[in-house]
C-alpha positions in Angstrom: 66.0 33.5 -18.9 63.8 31.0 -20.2 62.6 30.8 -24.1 59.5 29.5 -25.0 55.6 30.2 -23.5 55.3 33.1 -21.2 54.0 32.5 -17.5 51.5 34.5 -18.5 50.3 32.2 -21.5 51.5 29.1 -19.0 48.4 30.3 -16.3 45.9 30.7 -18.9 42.8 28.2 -18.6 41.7 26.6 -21.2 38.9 28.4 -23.2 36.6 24.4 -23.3 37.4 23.7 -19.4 36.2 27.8 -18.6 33.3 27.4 -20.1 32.8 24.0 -18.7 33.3 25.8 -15.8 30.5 28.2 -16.3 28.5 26.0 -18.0 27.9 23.5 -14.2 27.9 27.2 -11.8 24.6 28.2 -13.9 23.5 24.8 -13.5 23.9 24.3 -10.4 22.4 28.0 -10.3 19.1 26.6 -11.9 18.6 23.7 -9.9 19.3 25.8 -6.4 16.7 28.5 -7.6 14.1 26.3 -8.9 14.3 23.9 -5.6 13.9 27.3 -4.0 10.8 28.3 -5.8 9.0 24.9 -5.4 9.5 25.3 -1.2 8.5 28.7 -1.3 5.3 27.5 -3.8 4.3 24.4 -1.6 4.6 26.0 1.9 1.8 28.9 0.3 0.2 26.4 -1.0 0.3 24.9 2.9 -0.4 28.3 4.2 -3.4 28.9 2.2 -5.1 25.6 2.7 -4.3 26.4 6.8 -6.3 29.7 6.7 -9.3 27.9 4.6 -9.2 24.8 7.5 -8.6 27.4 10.5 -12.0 29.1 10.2 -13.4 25.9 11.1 -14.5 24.6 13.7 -15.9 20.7 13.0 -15.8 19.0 9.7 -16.3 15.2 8.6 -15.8 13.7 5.1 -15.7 9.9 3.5 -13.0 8.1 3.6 -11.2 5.4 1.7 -7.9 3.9 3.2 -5.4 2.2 1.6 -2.5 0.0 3.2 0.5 -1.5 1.7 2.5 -4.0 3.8 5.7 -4.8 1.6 7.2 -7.1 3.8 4.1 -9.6 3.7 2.9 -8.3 0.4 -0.5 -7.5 1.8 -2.5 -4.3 0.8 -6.0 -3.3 3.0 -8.7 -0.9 1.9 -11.0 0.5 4.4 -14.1 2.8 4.1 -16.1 4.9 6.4 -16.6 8.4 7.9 -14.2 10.9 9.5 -15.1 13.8 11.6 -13.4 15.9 13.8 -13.8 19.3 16.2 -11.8 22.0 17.4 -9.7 22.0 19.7 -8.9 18.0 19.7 -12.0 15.8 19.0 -11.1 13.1 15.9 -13.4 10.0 15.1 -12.4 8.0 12.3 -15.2 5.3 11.9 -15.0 2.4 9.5 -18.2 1.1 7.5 -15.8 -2.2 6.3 -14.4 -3.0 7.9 -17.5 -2.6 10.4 -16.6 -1.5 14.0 -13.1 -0.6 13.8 -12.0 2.9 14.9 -9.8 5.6 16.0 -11.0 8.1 18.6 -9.7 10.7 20.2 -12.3 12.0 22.7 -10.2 15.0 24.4 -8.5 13.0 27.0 -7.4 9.5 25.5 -7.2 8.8 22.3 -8.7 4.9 21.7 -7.9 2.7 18.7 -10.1 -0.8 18.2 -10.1 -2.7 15.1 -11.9 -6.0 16.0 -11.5 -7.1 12.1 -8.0 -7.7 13.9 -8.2 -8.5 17.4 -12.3 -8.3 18.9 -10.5 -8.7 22.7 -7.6 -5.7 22.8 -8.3 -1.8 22.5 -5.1 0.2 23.1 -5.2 3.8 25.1 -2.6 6.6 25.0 -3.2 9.9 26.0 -4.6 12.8 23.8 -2.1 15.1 23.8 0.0 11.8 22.4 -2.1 11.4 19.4 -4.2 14.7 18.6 -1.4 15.9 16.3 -1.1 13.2 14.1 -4.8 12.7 13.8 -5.8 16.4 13.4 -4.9 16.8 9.5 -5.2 20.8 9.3 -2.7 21.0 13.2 -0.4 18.2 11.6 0.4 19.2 7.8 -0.9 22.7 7.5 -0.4 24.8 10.6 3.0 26.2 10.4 4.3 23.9 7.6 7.9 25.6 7.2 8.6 25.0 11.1 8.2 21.3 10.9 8.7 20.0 7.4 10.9 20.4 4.0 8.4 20.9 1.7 8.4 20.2 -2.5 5.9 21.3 -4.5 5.9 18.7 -7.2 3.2 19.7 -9.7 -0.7 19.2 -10.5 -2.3 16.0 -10.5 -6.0 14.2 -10.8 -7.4 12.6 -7.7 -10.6 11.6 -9.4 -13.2 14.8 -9.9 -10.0 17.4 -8.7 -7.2 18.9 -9.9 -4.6 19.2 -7.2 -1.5 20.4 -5.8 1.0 17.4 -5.0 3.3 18.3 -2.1 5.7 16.2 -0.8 6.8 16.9 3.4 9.8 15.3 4.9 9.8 16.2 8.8 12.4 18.5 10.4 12.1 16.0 13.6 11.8 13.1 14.4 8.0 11.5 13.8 6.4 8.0 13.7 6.9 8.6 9.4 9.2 9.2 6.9 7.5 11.0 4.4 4.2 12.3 3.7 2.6 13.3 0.5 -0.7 15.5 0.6 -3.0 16.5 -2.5 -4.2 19.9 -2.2 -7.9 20.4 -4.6 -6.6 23.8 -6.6 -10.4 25.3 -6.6 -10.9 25.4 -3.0 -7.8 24.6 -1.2 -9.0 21.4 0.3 -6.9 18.5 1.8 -8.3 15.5 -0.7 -5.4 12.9 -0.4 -2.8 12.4 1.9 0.0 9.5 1.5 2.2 8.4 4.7 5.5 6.3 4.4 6.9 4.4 7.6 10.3 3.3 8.5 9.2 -0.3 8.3 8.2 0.5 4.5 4.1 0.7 5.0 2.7 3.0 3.3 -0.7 4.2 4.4 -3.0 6.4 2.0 -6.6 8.3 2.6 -8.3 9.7 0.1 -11.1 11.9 0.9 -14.5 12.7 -0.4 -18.2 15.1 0.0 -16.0 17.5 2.6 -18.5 18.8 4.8 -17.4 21.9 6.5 -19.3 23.0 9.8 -21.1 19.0 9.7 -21.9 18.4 13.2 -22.0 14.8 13.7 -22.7 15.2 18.0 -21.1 14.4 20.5 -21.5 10.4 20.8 -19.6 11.0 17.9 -16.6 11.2 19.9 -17.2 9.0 22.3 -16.0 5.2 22.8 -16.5 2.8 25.6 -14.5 -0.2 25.7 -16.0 -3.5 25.0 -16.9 -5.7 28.0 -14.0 -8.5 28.7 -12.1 -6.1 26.0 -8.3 -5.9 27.3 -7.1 -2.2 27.6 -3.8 -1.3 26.5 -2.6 1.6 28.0 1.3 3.0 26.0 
C-alpha cells in the first residue's frame, strides 16, 4: 500500500491546462463556424448575382484593364468596350490601346493586340475560351461546384458599395485566384481581379452596365489582317 496522493488525485488535470483546453476547442469552434458562414454568404451572394445575369440575353459595359507584370515590373492599363451574347458571343474591344481585341465569334475565339505584335493573331477554338470570357458562365453559374468561395466584406469601387469575394478553383484553371466585386444595390459584377501562376495579376473594372445593349452582329466578328500570321493552339 502506497501513502501519499490517491490515483485518483494523481489523474486529475490541472484546473489552468482544462480550461486551456476549452478555451482553443471554442476557438477553434469560432473560427470553423465563421469560415462556414462567409462560404455559405459569398456563394448567395454568387447565386443571386447568377439569377440577375441569367435573364439576359446580351449586355456590354466600359472597361478599364489593369496589368501587373512583377517579374519585369511592368503594369498596362487598357480601355474600351465589352459586349457579349448568349449562348457564346464575347467582344472585348480596346479604345487604347486602339485595335487590340478578344473575340469569341461562336466557333473560334481570336485574340490580336497589334500594340504588341501588328503581324500574329492567335486562334483556338470556342468551346476552349467561351468559359473564361463569359463572366456570368465562369464565376457565377454554379459557384459552389467549381470554386472555394470567401466572402471577405464590403468595399468602394468608385460610385458602389460592393461585395468582395475571393474564388480559389476546385480544378485546375489557367489562374490561381480570382477576386470579383459584386455592386450591393443591384447585384452587378463591377470588378473582377485574376492572379496567375507566373504572378500577373490582371484586373477589370467595369462601368455604365447596359443590360439588353445590342451592339449587332459585326460586333462579333473579326477577320484576320492581310499578311497577319494565324496561330492556331
Amino acid at each position: 500500500m502506497r501513502w501519499g496522493v490517491g490515483s485518483a488525485e494523481r489523474d486529475k488535470v490541472p484546473v489552468g491546462r482544462m480550461m486551456s483546453g476549452t478555451v482553443f476547442a471554442a476557438a477553434m469552434l469560432l473560427v470553423f463556424t465563421a469560415e462556414a458562414d462567409a462560404q455559405d454568404r459569398g456563394v448567395g451572394i454568387l447565386q443571386g448575382a447568377a439569377v440577375r445575369y441569367g435573364a439576359v440575353e446580351t449586355l456590354c459595359a466600359d472597361f478599364t484593364q489593369h496589368l501587373r507584370v512583377p517579374l519585369l515590373g511592368s503594369e498596362r492599363t487598357g480601355t474600351g468596350r465589352l459586349c457579349q451574347s448568349v449562348p457564346n458571343l464575347f467582344a472585348m474591344r480596346f479604345d487604347d490601346p486602339e485595335g487590340d481585341l478578344i473575340i469569341v465569334d461562336g466557333s473560334f475565339a481570336w485574340v490580336y493586340f497589334p500594340s504588341n505584335d501588328a503581324k500574329t493573331v492567335l486562334k483556338t477554338s470556342a468551346d476552349q475560351s467561351a468559359g473564361g470570357r463569359d463572366f456570368h458562365r465562369e464565376f457565377l453559374e454554379d459557384p459552389e461546384s467549381k470554386y472555394e468561395v470567401t466572402y471577405e466584406g464590403a468595399e468602394e469601387i468608385g460610385a458602389w458599395t460592393t461585395f468582395r469575394l475571393c474564388m480559389v478553383p476546385l480544378r485546375p484553371m489557367d489562374y490561381e485566384t480570382a477576386t470579383v466585386w459584386i455592386d450591393q444595390s443591384g447585384s452587378v459584377l463591377r470588378r473582377l481581379e485574376l492572379e496567375y501562376p507566373n504572378g500577373n495579376i490582371r484586373t477589370i473594372t467595369l462601368d455604365n452596365v447596359g443590360f439588353g445593349a445590342d451592339p449587332g452582329a459585326e460586333y462579333f466578328s473579326f477577320t484576320p489582317p492581310d499578311g497577319a500570321l494565324v496561330m492556331v493552339r
